[in-house]
C-alpha positions in Angstrom: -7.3 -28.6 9.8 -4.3 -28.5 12.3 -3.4 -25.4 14.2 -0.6 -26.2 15.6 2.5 -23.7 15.8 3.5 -25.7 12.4 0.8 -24.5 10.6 1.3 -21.1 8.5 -0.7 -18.4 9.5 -2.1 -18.1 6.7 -1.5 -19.1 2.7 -1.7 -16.6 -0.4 -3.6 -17.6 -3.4 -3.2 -15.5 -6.3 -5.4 -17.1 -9.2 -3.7 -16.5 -12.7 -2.0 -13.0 -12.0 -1.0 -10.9 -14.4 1.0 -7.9 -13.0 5.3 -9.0 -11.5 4.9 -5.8 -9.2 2.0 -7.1 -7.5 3.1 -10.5 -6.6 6.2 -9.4 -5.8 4.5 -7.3 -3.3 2.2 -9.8 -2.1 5.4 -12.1 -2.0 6.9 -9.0 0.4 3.6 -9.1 2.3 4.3 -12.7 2.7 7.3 -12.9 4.2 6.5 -10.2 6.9 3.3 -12.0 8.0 5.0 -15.8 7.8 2.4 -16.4 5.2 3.1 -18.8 2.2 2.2 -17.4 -1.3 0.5 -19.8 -3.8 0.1 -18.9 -7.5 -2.1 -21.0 -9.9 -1.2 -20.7 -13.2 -1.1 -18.9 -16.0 0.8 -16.2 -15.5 1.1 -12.9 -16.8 4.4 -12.9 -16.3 7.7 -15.0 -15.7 9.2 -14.9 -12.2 12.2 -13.9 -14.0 11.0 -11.0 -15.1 13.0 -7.8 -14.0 9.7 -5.9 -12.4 9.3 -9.2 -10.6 12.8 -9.1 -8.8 12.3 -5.3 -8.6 9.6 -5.4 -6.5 10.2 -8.7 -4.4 13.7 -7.7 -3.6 15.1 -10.1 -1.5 11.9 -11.0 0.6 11.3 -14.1 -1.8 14.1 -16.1 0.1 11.5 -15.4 3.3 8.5 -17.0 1.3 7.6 -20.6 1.1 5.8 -20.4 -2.8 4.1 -22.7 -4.5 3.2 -22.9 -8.1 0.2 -25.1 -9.6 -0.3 -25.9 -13.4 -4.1 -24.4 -12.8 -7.0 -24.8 -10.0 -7.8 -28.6 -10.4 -3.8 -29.0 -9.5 -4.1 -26.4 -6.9 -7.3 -27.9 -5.4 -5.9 -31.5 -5.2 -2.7 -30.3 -3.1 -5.0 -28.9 -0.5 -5.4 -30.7 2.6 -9.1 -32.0 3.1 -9.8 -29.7 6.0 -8.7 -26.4 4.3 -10.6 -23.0 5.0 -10.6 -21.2 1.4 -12.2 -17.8 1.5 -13.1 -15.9 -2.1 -12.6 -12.5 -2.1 -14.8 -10.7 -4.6 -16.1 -7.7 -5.2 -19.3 -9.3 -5.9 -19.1 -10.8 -2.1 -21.7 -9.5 0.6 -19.4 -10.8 3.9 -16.5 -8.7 5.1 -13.2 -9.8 5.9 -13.7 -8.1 9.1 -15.9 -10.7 10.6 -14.9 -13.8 8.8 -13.5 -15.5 12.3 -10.2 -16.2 10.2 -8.2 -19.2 11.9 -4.4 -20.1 11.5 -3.7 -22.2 8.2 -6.5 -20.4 6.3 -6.0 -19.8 2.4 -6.9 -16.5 0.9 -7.8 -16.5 -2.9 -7.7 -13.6 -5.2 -8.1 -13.0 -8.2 -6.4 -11.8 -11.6 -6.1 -7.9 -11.9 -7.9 -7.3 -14.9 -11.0 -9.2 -14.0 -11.3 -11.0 -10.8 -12.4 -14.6 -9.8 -14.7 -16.2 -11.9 -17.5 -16.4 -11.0 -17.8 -20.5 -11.0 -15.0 -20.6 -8.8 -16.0 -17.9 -6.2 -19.4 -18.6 -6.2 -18.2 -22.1 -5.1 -16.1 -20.6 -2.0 -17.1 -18.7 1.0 -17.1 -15.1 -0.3 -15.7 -12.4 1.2 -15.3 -8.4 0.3 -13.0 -5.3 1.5 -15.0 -2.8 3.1 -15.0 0.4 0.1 -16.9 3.1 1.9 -15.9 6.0 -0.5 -16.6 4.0 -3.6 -14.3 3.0 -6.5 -14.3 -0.2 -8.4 -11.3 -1.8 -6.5 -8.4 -1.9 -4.9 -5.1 -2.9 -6.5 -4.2 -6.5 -5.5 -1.7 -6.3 -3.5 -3.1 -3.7 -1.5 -6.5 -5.8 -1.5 -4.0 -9.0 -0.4 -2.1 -6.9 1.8 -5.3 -5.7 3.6 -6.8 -9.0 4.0 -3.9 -10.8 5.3 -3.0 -8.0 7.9 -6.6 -8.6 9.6 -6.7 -12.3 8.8 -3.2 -12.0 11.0 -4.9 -9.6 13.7 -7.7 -11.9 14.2 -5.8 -15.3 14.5 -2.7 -13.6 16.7 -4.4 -10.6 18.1 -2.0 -7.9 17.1 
């Protein structure tokens, strides 16, 4: 895969979300990294919707998005080369130590349920550290988290 200073830093993949608020925040997250934002659908949503707009402001017009009709479109579009890290729950690597380079993709899942697990047991895994517990984060936070140290480690921030 190229790494040239054409390449993203990174792209966003959200697989068939379901919540406006939380790609518009990812969108937001997006645009402050120089990330693009990819969303496979279905949606839970339209990117009309008012919470949608609400929540991605005017940080969409910073965002290079793409839309795909579902993951066979999604994984025809991607160049041969491309790096695409799962991140699961059900994952035993951290994000910490993934040696993340620029032009990487970052998958995530729907809210309600995550990946499935044909599709991320058929990527390189990777989890969010949860010392104190819980089930998960939200996914934007979870996105916003990744991304930041995906940034970090490629640009050394």
């Amino acid at each position: 895969m190229s790494t040239d200073a054409t390449t993203p830093l990174l792209h966003v993949v959200l697989y068939e979300p379901e919540k406006a608020g939380n790609v518009g925040n990812v969108a937001r997250t997006c645009s402050v990294l120089g990330a693009e934002l990819h969303l496979i659908r279905p949606f839970g949503f339209h990117l009309h919707d008012r919470e949608f707009r609400r929540a991605v402001m005017d940080y969409l017009q910073g965002v290079t998005l793409h839309e795909y009709a579902n993951w066979t479109d999604f994984q025809a579009r991607l160049p041969q080369q491309a790096r695409v890290f799962a991140f699961s729950t059900h994952a035993t690597g951290l994000h910490t130590r993934a040696g993340f380079v620029r032009g990487d993709y970052l998958l995530f899942g729907p809210e309600s349920r995550g990946l499935p697990a044909w599709l991320r047991d058929a990527l390189p895994r990777l989890k969010l550290p949860q010392p104190g517990g819980g089930r998960s984060l939200n996914l934007a936070v979870a996105a916003g988290v990744a991304a930041f140290e995906a940034g970090r480690q490629i640009e050394g921030w």
